[in-house]
Structures are given as C-alpha cells and as structure tokens.
C-alpha positions as CSV (number, residue, x, y, z in Angstrom):
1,X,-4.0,7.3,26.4
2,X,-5.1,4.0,24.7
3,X,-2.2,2.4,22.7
4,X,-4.7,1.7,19.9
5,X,-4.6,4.6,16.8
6,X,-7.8,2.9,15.2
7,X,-10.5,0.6,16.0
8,X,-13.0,-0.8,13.4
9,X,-15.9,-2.9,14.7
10,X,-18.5,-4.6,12.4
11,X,-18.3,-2.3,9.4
12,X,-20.6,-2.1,6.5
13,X,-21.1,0.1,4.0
14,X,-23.9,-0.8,1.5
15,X,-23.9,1.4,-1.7
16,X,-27.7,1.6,-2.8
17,X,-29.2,0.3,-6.0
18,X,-29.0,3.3,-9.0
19,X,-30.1,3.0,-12.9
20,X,-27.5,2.9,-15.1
21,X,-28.4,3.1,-18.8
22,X,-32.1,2.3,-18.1
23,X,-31.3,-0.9,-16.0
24,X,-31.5,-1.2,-12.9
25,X,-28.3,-1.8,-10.5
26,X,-28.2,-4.1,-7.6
27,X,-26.9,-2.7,-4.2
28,X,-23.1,-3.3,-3.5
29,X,-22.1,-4.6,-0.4
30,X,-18.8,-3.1,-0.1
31,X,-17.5,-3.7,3.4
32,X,-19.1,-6.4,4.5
33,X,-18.6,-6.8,8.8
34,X,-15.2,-5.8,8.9
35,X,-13.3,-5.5,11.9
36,X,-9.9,-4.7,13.2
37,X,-7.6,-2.1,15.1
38,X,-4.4,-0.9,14.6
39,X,-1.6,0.4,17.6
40,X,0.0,3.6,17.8
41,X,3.6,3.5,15.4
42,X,2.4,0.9,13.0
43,X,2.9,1.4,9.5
44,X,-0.1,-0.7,9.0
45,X,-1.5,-2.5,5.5
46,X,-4.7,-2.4,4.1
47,X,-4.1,-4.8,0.9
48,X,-6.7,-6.2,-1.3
49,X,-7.5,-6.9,-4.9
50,X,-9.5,-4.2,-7.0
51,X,-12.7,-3.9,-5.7
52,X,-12.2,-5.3,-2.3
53,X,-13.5,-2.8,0.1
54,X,-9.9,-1.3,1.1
55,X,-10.5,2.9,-0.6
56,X,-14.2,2.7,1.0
57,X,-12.8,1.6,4.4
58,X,-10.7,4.2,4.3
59,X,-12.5,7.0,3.1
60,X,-14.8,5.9,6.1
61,X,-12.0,6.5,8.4
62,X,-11.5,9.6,7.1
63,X,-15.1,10.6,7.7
64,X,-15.5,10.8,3.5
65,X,-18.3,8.7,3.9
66,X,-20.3,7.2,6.5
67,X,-21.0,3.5,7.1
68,X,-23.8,1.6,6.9
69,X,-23.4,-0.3,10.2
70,X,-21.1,-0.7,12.3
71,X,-18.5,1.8,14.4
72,X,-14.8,3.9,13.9
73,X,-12.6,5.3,15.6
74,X,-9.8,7.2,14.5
75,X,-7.1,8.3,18.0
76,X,-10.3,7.5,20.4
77,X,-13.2,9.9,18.5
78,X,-16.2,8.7,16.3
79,X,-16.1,8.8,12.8
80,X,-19.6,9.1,13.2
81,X,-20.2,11.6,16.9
82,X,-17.2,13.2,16.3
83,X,-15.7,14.1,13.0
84,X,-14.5,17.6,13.4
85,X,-11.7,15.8,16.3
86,X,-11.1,13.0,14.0
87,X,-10.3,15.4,10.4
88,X,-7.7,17.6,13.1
89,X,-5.4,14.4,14.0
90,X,-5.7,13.0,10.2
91,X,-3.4,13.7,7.3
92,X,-4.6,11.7,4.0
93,X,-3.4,10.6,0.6
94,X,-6.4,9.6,-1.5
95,X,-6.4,8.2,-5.0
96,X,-8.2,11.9,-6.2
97,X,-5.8,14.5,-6.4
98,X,-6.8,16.7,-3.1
99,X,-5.0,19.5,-3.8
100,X,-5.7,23.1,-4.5
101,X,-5.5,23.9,-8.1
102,X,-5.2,27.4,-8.5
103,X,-2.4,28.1,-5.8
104,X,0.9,27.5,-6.3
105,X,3.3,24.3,-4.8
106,X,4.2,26.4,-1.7
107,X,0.9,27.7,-1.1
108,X,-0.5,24.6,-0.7
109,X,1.6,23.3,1.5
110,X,1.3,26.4,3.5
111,X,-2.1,26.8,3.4
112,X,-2.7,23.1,4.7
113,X,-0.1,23.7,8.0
114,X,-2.3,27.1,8.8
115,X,-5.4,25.0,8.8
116,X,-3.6,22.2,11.4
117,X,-2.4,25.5,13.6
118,X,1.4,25.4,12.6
119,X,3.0,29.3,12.5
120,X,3.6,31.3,9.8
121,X,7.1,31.1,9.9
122,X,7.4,27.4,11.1
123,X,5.6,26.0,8.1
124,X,7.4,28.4,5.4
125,X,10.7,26.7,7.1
126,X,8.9,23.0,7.1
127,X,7.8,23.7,3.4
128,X,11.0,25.1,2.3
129,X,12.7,21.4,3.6
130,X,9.9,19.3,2.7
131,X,10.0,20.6,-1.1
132,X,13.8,19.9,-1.2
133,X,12.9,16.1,-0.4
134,X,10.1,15.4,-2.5
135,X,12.0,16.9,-5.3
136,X,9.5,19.8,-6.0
137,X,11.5,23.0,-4.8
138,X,11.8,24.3,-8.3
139,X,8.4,24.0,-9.3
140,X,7.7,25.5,-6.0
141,X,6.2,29.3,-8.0
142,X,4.2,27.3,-10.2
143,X,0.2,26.7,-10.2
144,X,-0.5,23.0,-9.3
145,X,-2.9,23.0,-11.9
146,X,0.1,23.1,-14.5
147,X,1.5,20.3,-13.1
148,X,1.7,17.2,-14.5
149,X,-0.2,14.0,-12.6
150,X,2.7,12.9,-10.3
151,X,3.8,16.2,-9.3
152,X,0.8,16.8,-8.3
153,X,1.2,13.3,-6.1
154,X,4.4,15.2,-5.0
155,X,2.7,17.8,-3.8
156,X,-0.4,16.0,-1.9
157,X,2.4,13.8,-0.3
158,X,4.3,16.5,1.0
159,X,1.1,17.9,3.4
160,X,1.5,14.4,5.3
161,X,4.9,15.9,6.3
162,X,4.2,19.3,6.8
163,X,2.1,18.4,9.7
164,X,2.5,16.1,13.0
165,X,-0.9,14.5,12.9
166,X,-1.3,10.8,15.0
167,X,-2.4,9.2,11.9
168,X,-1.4,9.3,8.5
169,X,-4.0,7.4,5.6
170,X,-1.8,6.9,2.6
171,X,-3.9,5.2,-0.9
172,X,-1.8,4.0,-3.9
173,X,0.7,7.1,-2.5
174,X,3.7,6.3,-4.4
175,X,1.5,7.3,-8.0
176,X,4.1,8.5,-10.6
177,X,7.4,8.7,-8.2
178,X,10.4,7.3,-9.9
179,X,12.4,4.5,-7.8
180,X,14.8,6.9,-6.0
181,X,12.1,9.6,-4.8
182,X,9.7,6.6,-3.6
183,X,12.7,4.9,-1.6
184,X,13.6,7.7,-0.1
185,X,9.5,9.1,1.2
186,X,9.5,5.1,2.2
187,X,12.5,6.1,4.5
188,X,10.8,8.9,5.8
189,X,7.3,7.0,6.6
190,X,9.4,4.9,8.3
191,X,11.1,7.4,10.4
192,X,7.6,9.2,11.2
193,X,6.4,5.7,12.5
194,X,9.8,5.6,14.8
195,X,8.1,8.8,16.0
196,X,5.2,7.2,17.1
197,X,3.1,8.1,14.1
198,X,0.3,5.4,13.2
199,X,0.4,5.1,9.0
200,X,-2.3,3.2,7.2
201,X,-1.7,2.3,3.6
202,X,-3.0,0.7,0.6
203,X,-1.2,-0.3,-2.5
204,X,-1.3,-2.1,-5.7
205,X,2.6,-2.3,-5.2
206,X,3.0,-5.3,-3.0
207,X,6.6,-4.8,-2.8
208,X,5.8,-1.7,-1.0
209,X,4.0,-3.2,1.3
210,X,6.6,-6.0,2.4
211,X,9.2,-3.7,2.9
212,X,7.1,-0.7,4.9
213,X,4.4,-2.9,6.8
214,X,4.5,-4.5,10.4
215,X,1.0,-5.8,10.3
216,X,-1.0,-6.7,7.1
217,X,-4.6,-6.9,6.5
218,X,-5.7,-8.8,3.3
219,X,-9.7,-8.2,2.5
220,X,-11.8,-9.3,-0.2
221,X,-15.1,-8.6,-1.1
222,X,-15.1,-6.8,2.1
223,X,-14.1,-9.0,4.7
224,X,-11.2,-10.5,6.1
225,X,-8.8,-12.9,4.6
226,X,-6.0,-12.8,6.3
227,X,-4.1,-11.0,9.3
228,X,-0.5,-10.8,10.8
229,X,2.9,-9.8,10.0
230,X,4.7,-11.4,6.6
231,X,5.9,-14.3,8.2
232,X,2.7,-15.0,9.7
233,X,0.8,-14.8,6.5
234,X,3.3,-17.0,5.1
235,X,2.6,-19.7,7.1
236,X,-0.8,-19.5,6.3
237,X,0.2,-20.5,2.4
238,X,1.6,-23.5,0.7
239,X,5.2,-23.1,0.4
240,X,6.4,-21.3,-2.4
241,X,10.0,-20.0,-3.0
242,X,11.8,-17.6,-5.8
243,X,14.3,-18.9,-7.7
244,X,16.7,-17.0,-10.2
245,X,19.4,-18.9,-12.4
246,X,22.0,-17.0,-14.4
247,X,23.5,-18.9,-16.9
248,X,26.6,-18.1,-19.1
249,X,24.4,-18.9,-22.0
250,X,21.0,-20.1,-21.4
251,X,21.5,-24.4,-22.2
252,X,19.5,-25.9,-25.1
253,X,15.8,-27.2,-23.9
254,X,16.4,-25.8,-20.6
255,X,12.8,-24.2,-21.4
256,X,11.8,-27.6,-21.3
257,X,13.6,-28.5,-18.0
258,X,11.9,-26.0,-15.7
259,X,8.1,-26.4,-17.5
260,X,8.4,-30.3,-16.4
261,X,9.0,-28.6,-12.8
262,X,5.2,-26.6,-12.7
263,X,6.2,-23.5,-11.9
264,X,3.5,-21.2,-10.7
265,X,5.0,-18.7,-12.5
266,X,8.2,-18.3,-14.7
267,X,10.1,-15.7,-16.8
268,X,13.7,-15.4,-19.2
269,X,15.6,-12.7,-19.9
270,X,18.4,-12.9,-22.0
271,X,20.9,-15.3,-19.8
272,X,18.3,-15.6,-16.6
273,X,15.3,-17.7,-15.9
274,X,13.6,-16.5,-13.0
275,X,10.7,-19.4,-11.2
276,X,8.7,-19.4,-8.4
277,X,8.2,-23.1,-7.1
278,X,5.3,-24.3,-5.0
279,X,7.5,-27.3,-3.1
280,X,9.1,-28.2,0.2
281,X,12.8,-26.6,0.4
282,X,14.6,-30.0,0.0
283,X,13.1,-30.5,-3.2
284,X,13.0,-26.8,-4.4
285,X,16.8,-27.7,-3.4
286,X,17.2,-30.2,-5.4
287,X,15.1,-28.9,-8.4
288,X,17.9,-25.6,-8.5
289,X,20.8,-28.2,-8.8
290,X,19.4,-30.6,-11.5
291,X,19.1,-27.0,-13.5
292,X,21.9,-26.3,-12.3
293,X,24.0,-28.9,-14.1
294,X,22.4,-28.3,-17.6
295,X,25.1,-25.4,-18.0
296,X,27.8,-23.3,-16.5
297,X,26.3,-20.9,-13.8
298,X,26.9,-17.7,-12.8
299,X,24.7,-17.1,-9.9
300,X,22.0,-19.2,-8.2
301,X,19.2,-17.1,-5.8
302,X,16.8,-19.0,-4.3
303,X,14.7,-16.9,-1.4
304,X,10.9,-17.3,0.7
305,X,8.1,-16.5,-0.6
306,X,7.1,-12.7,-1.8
307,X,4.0,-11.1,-0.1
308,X,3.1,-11.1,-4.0
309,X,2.8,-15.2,-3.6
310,X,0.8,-14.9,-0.2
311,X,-1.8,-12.5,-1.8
312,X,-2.5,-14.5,-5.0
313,X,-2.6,-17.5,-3.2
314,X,-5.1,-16.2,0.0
315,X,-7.2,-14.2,-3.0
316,X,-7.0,-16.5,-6.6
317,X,-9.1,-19.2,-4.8
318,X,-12.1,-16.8,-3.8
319,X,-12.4,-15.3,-7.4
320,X,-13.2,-18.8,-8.7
C-alpha cells in the first residue's frame, strides 16, 4: 500500500459563464493547475482566503464535483473512474449542513455507520459514546431539523467518528462549538491521526490550523502560494514577532511610543498593549525594553510569528 492518502495533479475546475440579472458572467477559473499530495496520518491544511479555490478542491475530492482538467486520487482510486471506492473510504464535513432533517440525533448517526457496514449493535454502542463527547446526548430524541445551526455542526461532526474511514475532509468544522467542545474534537482529530487516519481541513480559524496541522497548503486564486510545515512557511516571511506588555497602569503617551515603532498591527485593553513587529529579534528586543521603562511592568511576552502573520503576508501582496 502506497504511503500517499491523496494525490492531486494539474487540477482545474472552470465554472462556466451564466446570466445574472440580464448580464452576462465571465467564466471563473477556480482551481487553476493545482497540485499536491498528502501522506497517510497527516492532519493536513488546506488554507486560503475567501474565494481561493480551497471548498471546490475539496468538494472535487469528495467527488461533489468533477474537474475540468487535471486528476485525483483519494486512498489510490479516481475521483473521476472510480467514485463509488473513493465515497466508501471518505467521511466529510462540508460547509452545508449534510445531515438528515427529519430523523432524530441518534438516527443519523446510526443510519450513516449502516451505510459504511458497521453492526447494529456496534454503532448504537459507538453512537451512544460519540454523543457523550460532542455534548449532544441529551438532544439525542430530538429531530435535527429542531436543532439550532451548531448542533446541527454537532451532529455532522460526530459521523466522522462513528466510522473508521482512511480519510477524513473537515470545512470550517468547528462552526458554532464553544472553546471547550472545539479543544477537546481537536484532541480527538489528533488522536484519529495517531491512528493512522489522513485528515484534510480548511478553516477561517488560523489558530486552528497552527495548532492541528503538520503540513500547510496556502492557495490563492487557485494555485499555490506556499507549502511546508509552520516553521517552514515562516521562513518564507519577513520576520515578524507578537509582543504583549502589561502595565500596572498604562503610562501617559505610551500610545505615542509604540505608533513611532510601525507596528503592523496593534491593540489595548485596559492595562495591555498587544503589537506585532516586523524587525530582526535584537531590535524587537530592544524596542520591548525602551516600552518597557515608560512604566512599571507586570509581564512582558514576546513570541514568533502566528500562522495569522504568515498568511496575510504570503496573500496581502497578491490582492493588490
């Protein structure tokens, strides 16, 4: 068996021309030669500003759509040849809520393991435990069409974990969880990639990303920007480090101070300035302890660029 989960050579999908309101649309070129693969037990991101190519890539590899030009492969089978093989070693979170209204929490979940060949009574036992995690057990009776939006997230999350597909497409998956429920699914994505489990995901969130992902992919426009792990991408950016001051009470003009600095971007709250400064350490360094002296100070943080800094400054410069 091949160690690569995915393979994506020379993709394009071109959406054609349509009227809209009389006038006639140009054809979008929304993935635009794209090409990359992905090994088996990567957690593995797909990152992009709006409209960059990343939900039609992946509704290709989910065999959603089909491309233009170009090939897929999904754990060795054809998006194209061989669909039916690809859709049994998939599980998917999409942006639309693909879930089944009209039955209840539980029955979707065990509906969706009879499809994927799990036993009765193994998926009521995998359901029962799944529910419990994703905080949904006692709505488990209910319709999921009188659910509100993010339970209904809940619930399309929980199938991912109800069956033991290769590969696991996640989109924008954390969608109305509250802090505590998303750490701990993040924990579990983990552990299913420790299983050997090949996860794909794409998220607004960059945090998310920097804290799940061993190998990022940045597109825009439909192509490639950038490609590695965080470290790698941040050497291919201009230095920029996070700084946060906390101040006993915030010194007189110290606005003044740190706009004299450039930040690229800066905030206060209440006794805090937080900064992020394009510079070389020594002087970041040295900027923190000229701030430093303008008052008494309670804590100093100074850390490496965010995967937030790498993006805007690998994508600002193309949206010129």
């Amino acid at each position: 068996m091949s160690d690569i989960a995915l393979r994506v050579d020379s993709l394009e999908k071109t959406f054609r021309s349509r009227t809209f309101y009389r006038r006639r649309e140009p054809p979008v070129l929304a993935v635009d030669g794209l090409s990359f693969a992905v090994r088996r037990g990567q957690i593995f991101g797909l990152l992009g500003p709006n409209g960059a190519g990343k939900t039609t890539t992946l509704r290709i590899l989910t065999t959603l759509i089909r491309p233009s030009a170009g090939s897929a492969e999904v754990d060795g089978f054809d998006v194209i040849e061989r669909p039916l093989e690809v859709r049994r070693r998939i599980s998917t979170v999409v942006q639309e809520t693909a879930v089944e209204l009209f039955l209840t929490v539980r029955d979707n979940l065990l509906t969706y393991a009879r499809f994927h060949g799990i036993a009765a009574a193994a998926a009521r036992r995998r359901a029962a435990e799944v529910m419990e995690r994703l905080e949904i057990a006692g709505e488990s009776d209910r319709k999921v069409q009188d659910l509100s939006g993010g339970y209904r997230r809940r619930v399309q999350v929980a199938k991912i974990f109800m069956v033991d597909t290769p590969v696991v497409f996640l989109d924008e998956f954390s969608t109305g969880m509250d802090p505590i429920l998303k750490r701990s699914v993040m924990q579990r994505l983990r552990d299913e990639a420790a299983r050997g489990r090949t996860v794909v995901l794409t998220t607004q969130v960059l945090g998310e990303a920097e804290e799940l992902c061993d190998d990022i992919l940045i597109i825009d426009r439909g192509r490639q920007v950038a490609r590695g792990d965080l470290h790698s991408l941040k050497l291919l950016c201009e230095p920029v480090y996070e700084v946060a001051l906390t101040f006993e009470r915030l010194p007189p003009g110290l606005e003044h101070d740190v706009a004299r600095l450039q930040p690229v971007r800066v905030g206060f709250d209440h006794n805090t300035v937080e900064l992020a400064l394009k510079a070389d350490e020594a002087k970041v360094l040295e900027n923190v302890a000229a701030l430093a002296r303008r008052g008494t100070v309670l804590r100093v943080e100074v850390t490496s660029a965010s995967l937030e800094d790498v993006f805007v400054q690998l994508t600002a410069g193309r949206r010129g």
